[in-house]
Wavefront OBJ file of the C-alpha trace (Angstrom):
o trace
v 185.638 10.628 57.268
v 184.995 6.956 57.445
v 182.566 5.164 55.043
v 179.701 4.848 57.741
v 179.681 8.485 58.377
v 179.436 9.242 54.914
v 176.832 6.857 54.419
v 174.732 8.088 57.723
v 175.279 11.621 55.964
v 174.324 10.686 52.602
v 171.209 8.729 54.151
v 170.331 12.062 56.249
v 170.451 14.129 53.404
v 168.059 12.011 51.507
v 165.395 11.984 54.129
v 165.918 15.750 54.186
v 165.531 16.360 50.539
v 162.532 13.853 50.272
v 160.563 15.456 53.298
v 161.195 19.033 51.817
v 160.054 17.634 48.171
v 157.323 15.804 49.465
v 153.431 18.308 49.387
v 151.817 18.493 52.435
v 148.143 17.958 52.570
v 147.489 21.875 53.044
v 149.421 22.006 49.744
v 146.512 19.468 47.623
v 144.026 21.598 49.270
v 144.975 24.516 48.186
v 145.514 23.660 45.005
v 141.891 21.990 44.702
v 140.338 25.504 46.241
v 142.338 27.226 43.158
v 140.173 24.985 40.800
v 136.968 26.145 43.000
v 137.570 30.028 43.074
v 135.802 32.162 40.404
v 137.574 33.841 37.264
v 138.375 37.615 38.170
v 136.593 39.830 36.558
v 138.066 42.910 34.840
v 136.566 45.513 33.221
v 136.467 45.885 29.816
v 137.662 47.891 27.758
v 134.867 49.345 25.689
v 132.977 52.035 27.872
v 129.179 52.338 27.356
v 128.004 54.751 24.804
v 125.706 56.310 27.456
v 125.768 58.603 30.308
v 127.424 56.860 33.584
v 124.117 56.303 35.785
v 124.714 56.390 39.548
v 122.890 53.563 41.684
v 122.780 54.811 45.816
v 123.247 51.403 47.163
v 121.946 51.240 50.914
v 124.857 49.774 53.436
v 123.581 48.137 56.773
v 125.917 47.338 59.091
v 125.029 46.023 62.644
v 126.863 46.803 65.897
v 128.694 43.405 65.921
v 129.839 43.848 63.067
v 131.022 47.412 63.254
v 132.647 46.504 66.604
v 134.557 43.833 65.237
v 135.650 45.439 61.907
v 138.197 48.505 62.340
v 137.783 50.070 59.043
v 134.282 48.892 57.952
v 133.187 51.931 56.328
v 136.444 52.451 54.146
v 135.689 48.509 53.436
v 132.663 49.084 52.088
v 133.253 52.109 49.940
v 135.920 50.405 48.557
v 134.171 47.528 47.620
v 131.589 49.690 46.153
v 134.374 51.069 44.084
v 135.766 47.717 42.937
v 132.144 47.030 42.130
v 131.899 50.813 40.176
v 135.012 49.836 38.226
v 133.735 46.645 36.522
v 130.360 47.383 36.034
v 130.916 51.203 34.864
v 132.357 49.935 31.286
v 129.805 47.925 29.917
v 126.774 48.714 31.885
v 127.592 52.754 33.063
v 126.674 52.267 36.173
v 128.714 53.465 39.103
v 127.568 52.790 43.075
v 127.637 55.082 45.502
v 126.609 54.761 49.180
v 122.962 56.282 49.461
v 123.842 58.012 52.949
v 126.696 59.345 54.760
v 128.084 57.072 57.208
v 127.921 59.088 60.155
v 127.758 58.663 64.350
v 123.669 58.879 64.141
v 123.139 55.584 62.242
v 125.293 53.880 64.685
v 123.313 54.806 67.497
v 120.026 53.386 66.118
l 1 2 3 4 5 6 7 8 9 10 11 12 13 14 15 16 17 18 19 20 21 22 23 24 25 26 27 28 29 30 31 32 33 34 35 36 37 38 39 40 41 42 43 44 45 46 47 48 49 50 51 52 53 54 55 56 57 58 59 60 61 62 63 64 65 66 67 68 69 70 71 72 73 74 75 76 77 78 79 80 81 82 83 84 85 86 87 88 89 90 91 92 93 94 95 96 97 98 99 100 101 102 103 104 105 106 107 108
């Protein structure tokens, strides 16, 4: 292999090392949306001293929305859960849907 080819390979493998190093601008963005997004909560781990009270929450969900979401009512019970599991430790409270999800509240 003659000089100039290993120089052309050498100069090839630079640009290919420096474009792969290099951050994209999708890369600085997401890294400025992690500085924007809220802390996680977690629950903690002291449980209330009282009885666990249960709050009905009422869910509406309109036709476009049930249309376009497959699973919405496993969505929102499991929201309701993640919701149950923070707040249940200090606050007892737990949420729980106030009515069944069921074929006659779609209709309306």
């Amino acid at each position: 292999m003659g000089l100039a080819a290993r120089v052309a390979l050498l100069a090839v493998w630079g640009c290919v090392l420096s474009v792969s190093c290099a951050k994209r601008p999708v890369d600085y963005a997401r890294e400025q949306a992690r500085t924007l997004a809220p802390a996680k909560l977690e629950s903690s781990s002291q449980p209330s001293t009282g009885p666990v009270r249960k709050i009905r929450v009422r869910v509406y969900a309109d036709s476009d929305s049930r249309e376009q979401v497959v699973r919405w009512r496993s969505s929102v019970v499991s929201q309701l859960q993640r919701a149950s599991a923070v707040m249940q430790g200090p606050l007892g409270v737990v949420f729980e849907p106030a009515r069944r999800f069921d074929e006659e509240a779609q209709a309306r």
